[in-house]
C-alpha positions as CSV (number, residue, x, y, z in Angstrom):
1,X,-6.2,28.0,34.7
2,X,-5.6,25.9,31.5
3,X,-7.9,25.0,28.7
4,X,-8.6,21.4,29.1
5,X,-7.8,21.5,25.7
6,X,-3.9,21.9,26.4
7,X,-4.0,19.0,28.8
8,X,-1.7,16.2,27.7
9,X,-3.5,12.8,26.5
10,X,-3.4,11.2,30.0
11,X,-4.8,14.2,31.8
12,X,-7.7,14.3,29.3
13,X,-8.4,10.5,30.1
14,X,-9.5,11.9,33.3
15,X,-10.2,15.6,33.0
16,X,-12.4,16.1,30.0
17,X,-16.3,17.5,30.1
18,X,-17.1,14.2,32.0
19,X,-15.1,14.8,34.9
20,X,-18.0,15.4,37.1
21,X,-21.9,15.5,36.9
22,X,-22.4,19.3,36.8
23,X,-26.0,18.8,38.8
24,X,-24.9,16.6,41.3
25,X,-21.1,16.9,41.6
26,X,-20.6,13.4,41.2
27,X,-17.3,12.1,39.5
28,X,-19.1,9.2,37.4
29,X,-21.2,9.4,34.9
30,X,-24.6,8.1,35.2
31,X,-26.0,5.2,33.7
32,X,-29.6,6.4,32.4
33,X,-31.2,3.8,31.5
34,X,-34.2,5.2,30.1
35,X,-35.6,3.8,27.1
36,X,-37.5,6.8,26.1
37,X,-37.8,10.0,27.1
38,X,-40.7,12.6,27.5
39,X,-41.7,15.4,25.1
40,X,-43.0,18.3,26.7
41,X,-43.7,20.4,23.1
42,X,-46.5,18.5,20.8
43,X,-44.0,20.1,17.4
44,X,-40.8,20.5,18.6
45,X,-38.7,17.5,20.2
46,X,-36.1,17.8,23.0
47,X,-32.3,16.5,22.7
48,X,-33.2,13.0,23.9
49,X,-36.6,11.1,22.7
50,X,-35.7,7.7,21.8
51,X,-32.9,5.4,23.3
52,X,-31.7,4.0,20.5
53,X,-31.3,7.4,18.7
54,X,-29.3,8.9,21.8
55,X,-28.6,8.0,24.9
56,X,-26.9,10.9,27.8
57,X,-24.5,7.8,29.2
58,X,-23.6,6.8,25.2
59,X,-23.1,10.4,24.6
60,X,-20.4,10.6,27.3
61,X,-18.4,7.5,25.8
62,X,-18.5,9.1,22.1
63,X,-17.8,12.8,23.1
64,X,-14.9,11.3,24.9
65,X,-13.3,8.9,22.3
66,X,-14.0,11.7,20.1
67,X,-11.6,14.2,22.1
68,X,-9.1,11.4,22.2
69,X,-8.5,10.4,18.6
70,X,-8.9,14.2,18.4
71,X,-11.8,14.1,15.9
72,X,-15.2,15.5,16.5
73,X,-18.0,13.0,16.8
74,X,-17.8,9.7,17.9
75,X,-20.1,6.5,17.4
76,X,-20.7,3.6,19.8
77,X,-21.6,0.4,18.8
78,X,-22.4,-3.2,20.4
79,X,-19.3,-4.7,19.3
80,X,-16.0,-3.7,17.3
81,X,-18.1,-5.7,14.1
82,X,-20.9,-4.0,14.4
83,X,-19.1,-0.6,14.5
84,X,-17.2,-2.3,11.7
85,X,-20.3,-3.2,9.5
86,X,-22.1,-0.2,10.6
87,X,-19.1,1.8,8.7
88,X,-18.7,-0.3,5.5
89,X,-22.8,0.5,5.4
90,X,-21.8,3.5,3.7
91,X,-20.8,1.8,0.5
92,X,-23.1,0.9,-2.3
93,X,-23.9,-1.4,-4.5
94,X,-21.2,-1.6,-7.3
95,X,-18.5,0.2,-5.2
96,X,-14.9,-1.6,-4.1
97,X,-12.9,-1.6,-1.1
98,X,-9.3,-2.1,-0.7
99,X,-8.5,-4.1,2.8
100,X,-5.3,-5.0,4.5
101,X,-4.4,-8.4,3.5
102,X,-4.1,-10.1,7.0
103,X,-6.8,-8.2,8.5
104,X,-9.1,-9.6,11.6
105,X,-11.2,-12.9,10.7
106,X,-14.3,-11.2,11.2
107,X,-13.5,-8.2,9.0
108,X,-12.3,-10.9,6.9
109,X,-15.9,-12.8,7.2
110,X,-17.8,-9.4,6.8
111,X,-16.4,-8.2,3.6
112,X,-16.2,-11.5,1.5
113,X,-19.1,-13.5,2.4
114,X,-21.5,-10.5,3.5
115,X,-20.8,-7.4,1.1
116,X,-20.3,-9.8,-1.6
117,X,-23.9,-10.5,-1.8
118,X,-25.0,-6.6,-2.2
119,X,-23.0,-6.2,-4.9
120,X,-19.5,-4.8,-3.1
121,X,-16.4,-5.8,-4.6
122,X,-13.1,-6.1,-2.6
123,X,-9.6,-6.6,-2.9
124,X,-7.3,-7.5,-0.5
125,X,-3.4,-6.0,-0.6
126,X,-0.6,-6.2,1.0
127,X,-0.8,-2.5,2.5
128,X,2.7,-2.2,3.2
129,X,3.1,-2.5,-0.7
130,X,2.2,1.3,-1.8
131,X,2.8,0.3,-5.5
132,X,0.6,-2.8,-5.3
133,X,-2.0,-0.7,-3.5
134,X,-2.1,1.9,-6.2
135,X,-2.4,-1.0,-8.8
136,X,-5.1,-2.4,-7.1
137,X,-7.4,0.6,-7.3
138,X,-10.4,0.7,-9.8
139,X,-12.6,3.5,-10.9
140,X,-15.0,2.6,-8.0
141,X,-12.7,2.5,-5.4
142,X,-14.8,4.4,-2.2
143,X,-13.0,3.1,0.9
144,X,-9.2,1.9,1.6
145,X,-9.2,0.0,4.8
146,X,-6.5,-0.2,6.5
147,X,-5.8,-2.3,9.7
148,X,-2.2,-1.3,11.4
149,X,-0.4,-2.9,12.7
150,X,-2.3,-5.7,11.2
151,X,-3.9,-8.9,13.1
152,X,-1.9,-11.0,13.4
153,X,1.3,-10.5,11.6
154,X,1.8,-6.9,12.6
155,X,2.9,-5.5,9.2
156,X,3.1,-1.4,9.8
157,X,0.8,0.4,7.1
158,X,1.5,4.1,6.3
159,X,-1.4,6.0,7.0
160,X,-0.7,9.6,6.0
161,X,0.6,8.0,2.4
162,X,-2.7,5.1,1.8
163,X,-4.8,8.6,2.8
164,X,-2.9,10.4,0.3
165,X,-3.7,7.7,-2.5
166,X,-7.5,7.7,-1.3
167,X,-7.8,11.2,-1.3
168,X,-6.7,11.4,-5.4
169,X,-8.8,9.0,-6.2
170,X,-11.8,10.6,-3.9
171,X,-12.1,7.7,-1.7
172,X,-12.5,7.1,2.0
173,X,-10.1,5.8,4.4
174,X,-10.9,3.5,6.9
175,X,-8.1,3.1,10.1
176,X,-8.6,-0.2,12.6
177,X,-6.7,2.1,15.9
178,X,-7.8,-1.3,18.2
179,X,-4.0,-2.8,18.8
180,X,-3.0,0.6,19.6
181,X,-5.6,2.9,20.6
182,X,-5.2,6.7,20.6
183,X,-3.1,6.4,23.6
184,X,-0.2,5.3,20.7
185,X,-2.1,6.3,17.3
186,X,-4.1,8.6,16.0
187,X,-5.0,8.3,12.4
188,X,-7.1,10.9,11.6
189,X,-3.7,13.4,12.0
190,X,-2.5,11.4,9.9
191,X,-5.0,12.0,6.8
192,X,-7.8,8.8,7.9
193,X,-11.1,9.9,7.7
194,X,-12.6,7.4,10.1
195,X,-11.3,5.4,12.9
196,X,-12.5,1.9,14.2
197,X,-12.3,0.5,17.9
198,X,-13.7,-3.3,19.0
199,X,-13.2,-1.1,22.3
200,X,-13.3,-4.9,24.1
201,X,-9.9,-4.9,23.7
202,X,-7.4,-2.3,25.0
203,X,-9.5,0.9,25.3
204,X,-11.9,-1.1,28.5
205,X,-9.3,-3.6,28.9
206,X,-10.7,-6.0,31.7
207,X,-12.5,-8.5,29.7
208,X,-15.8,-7.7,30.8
209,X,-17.4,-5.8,27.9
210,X,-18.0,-6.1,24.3
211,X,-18.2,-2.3,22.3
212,X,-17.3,-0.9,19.2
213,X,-16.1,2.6,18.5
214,X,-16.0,4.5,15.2
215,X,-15.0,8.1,15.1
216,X,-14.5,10.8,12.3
217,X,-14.0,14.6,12.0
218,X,-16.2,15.6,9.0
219,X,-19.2,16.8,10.0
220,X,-21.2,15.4,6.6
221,X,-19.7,11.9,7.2
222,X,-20.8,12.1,10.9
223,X,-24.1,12.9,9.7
224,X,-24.1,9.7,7.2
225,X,-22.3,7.4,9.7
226,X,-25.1,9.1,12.2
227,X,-27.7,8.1,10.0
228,X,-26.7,4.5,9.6
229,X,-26.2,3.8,13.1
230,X,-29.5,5.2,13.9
231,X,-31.1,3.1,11.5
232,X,-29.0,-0.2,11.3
233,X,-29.6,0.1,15.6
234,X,-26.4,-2.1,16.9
235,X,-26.0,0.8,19.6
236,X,-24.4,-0.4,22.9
237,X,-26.4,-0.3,26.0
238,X,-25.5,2.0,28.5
239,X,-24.1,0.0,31.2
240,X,-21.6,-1.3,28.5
241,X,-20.9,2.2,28.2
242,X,-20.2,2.9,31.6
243,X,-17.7,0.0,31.7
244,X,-15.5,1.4,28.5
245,X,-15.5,5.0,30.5
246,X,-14.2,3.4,33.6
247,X,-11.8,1.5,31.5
248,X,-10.5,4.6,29.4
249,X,-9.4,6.1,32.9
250,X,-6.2,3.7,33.4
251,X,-5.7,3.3,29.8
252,X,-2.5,5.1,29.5
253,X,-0.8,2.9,32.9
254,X,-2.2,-0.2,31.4
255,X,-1.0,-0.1,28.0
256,X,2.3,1.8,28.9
257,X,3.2,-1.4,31.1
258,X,1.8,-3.7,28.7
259,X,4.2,-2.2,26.4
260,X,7.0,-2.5,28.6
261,X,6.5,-5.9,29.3
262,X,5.9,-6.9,25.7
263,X,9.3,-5.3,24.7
264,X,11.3,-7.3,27.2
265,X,9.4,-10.2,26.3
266,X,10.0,-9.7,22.5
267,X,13.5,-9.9,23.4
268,X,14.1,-12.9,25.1
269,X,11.5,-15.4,22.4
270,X,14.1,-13.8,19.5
271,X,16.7,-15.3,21.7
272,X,14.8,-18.7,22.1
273,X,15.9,-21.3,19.8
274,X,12.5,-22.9,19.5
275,X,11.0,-19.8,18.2
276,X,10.9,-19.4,14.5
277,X,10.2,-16.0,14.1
278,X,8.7,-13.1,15.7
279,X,6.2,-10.5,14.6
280,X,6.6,-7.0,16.8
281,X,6.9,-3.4,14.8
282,X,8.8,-2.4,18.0
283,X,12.0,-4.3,16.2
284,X,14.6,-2.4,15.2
285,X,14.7,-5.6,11.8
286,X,10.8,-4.8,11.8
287,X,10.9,-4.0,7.6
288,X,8.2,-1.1,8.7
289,X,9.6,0.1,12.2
290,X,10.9,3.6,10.7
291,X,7.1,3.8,9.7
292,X,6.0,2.7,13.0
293,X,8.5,5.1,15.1
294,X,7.3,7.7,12.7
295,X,3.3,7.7,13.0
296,X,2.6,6.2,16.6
297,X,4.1,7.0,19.8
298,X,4.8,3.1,20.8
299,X,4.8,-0.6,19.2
300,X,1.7,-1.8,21.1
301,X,1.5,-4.3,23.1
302,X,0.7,-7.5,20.9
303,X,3.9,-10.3,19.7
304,X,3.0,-12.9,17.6
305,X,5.6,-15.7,17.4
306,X,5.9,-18.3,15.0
307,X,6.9,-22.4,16.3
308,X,7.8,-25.0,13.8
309,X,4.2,-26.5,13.5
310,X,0.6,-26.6,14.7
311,X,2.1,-29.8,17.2
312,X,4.4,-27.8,18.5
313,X,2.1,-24.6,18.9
314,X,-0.6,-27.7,20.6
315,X,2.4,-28.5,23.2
316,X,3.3,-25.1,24.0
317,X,-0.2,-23.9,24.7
318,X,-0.8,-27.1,27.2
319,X,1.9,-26.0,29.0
320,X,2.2,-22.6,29.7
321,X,0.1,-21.4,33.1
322,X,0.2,-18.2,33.2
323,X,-1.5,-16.5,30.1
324,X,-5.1,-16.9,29.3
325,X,-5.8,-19.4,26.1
326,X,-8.9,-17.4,24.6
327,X,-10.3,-15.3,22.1
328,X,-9.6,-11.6,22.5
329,X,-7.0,-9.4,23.4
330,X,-5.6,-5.7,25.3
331,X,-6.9,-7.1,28.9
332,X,-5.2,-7.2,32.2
333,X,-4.6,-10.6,32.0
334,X,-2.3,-11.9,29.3
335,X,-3.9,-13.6,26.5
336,X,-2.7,-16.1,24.4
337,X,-4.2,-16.7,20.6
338,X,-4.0,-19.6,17.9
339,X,-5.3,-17.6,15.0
340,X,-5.6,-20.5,13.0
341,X,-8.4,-21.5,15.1
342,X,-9.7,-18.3,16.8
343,X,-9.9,-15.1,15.0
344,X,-9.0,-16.1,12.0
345,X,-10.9,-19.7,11.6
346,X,-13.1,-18.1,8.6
347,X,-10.4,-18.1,6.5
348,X,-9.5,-21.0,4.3
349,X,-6.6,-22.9,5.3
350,X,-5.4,-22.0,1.6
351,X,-6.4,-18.4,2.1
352,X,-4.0,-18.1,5.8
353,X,-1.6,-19.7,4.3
354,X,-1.1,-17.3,1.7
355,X,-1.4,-14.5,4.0
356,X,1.8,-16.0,6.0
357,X,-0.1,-17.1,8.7
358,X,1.0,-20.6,9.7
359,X,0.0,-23.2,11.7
360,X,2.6,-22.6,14.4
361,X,1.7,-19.2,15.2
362,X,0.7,-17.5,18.5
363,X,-0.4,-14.2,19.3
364,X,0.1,-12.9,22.7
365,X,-1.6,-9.8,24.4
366,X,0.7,-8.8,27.1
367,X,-0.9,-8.0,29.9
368,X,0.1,-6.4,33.6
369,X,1.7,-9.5,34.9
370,X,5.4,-9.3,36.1
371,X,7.0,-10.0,32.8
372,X,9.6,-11.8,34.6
373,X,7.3,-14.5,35.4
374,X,5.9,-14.5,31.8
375,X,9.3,-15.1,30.7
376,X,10.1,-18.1,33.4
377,X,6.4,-19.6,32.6
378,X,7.6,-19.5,28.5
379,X,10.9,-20.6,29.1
380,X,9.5,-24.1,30.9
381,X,7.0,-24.5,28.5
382,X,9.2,-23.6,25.7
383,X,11.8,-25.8,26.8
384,X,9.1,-28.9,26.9
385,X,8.4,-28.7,23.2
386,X,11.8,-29.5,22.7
387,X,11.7,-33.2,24.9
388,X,8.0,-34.3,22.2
């Protein structure tokens, strides 16, 4: 019989040590939803004691995300931020981080108007730049996070070379896997020393959750990370859990369509007249899609697409049907983004605009719709921008 270890990646979404309850036979894990648990030894404590230290149903969740970004202990959290600002909780004062320069709003929002007060300083790059990342580094320099492809312009970072720069200068490095989950990425083969999930996105995938994930493979940064989440508390609750386990079972069908879809759409908005640009690493004139091709196994499932202005972008929006306008991304349903407005409205209009992202851009999560339809519903509203 084979060693559930040799099973490919979509096998193990199914057939890992959760496949079934071995008490009961059943083929779901169990929601326990015990807040605390008795102690039958006055001195010596059992596995489980409190909920918020551990939890059996949150134990199945980060043993499994563990296995799949083939690490060895995994972290859930209440949200991707709070797995976020659980992990830059291992900084101190007077260190510096090195961030992706168009990284998430909220990351964005953590690191400059939160970290900044205890005394962490930052500096955001252009990761796709290795020279300018190497200038950038300081004699405190603990953590290079790195966010790829980046949200929302999609610029490609190499992992195994920003993990070589960290490691010489004995620093940390940080990899955001949520725009392509382990099912296309896994950074810490490629040199990361801890991965980050908002596992509300692809990796559950049905809108109905919000989670974090965090997982590493060094046993004395599980401890710390261990440590801070035990303390800091922003564990998720067990029926979250639950959810993001049932969701990890179709991952691999859901993004492998996704992707599909989002390639064919790619293709026909670089055809569109009306479209400005297009953001995709699966683009053969992507300037990172050797990297891309190289480290992942796929270009995701995310476009972003650029129109002339924030009018424009207004009209589009009002017309389309089909696609979702909302916060959020990686779900069944296709979901359409103004990042101006949405995830990345804590930045400065100033600060965006810097970054390259406009008031006419989109992003899109493509989700399991017929992308035929996607592509009639754009080409009617796309063709209405033209009669404003």
């Amino acid at each position: 019989m084979s060693d559930a270890n040799d099973y490919s990646f979509e096998t193990k979404l199914l057939h890992n040590q959760h496949k079934f309850d071995p008490l009961t036979g059943a083929v779901s894990v169990a929601i326990q939803h015990a807040s605390t648990f008795h102690q039958s030894d006055f001195n010596t404590f059992g596995k489980y004691d409190y909920g918020r230290s551990l939890n059996p149903t949150r134990e199945a969740l980060e043993s499994v995300i563990a296995e799949l970004e083939e690490g060895t202990h995994g972290f859930a959290f209440s949200s991707g931020m709070a797995a976020i600002s659980t992990a830059f909780l291992l900084l101190s004062q007077g260190d510096h981080v090195i961030i992706t320069e168009d990284v998430y709003g909220g990351t964005f929002r953590f690191v400059t108007k939160v970290l900044s007060r205890y005394g962490i300083e930052y500096t955001f790059v252009d990761m796709t730049d290795l020279e300018a990342v190497k200038r950038a580094v300081r004699p405190n320099t603990k953590v290079f996070y790195v966010e790829t492809p980046s949200n929302p312009l999609l610029k490609v970072t190499d992992i195994k070379a920003i993990s070589s720069i960290a490691k010489e200068h004995e620093a940390l490095t940080f990899v955001d896997n949520t725009f392509l989950t382990p099912a296309l990425q896994r950074p810490l083969t490629l040199g990361a020393d801890l991965v980050l999930h908002s596992a509300t996105k692809f990796l559950s995938g049905h809108s109905d959750v919000v989670a974090g994930l965090a997982v590493v493979k060094n046993t004395e940064l599980a401890k710390k990370l261990g440590f801070l989440q035990n303390s800091f508390g922003a564990i998720l609750g067990v029926q979250d859990a639950w959810l993001v386990l049932r969701g990890l079972k179709t991952l691999h069908v859901r993004m492998d369509q996704s992707m599909k879809s989002a390639r064919k759409l790619t293709s026909f908005l670089q055809k569109n007249p009306v479209i400005k640009r297009v953001y995709y690493p699966g683009i053969a004139d992507h300037p990172q899609f050797q990297i891309q091709m190289r480290q992942a196994y796929g270009p995701g499932a995310v476009i972003s697409f650029e129109l002339e202005n924030e009018q424009a972008a207004k009209e589009f929006v009002s017309n389309i049907k089909i696609p979702v306008f909302a916060v959020s991304l990686g779900a069944v349903e296709s979901i359409l983004s103004y990042p101006a407005k949405m995830s990345h409205a804590s930045m400065t209009i100033k600060e965006r605009h810097s970054r390259g992202i406009t008031d006419g851009l989109l992003r899109l999560s493509v989700g399991l719709e017929n992308p035929d339809d996607l592509i009639s519903d754009f080409t009617s509203s796309l063709s209405l921008i033209n009669e404003v």
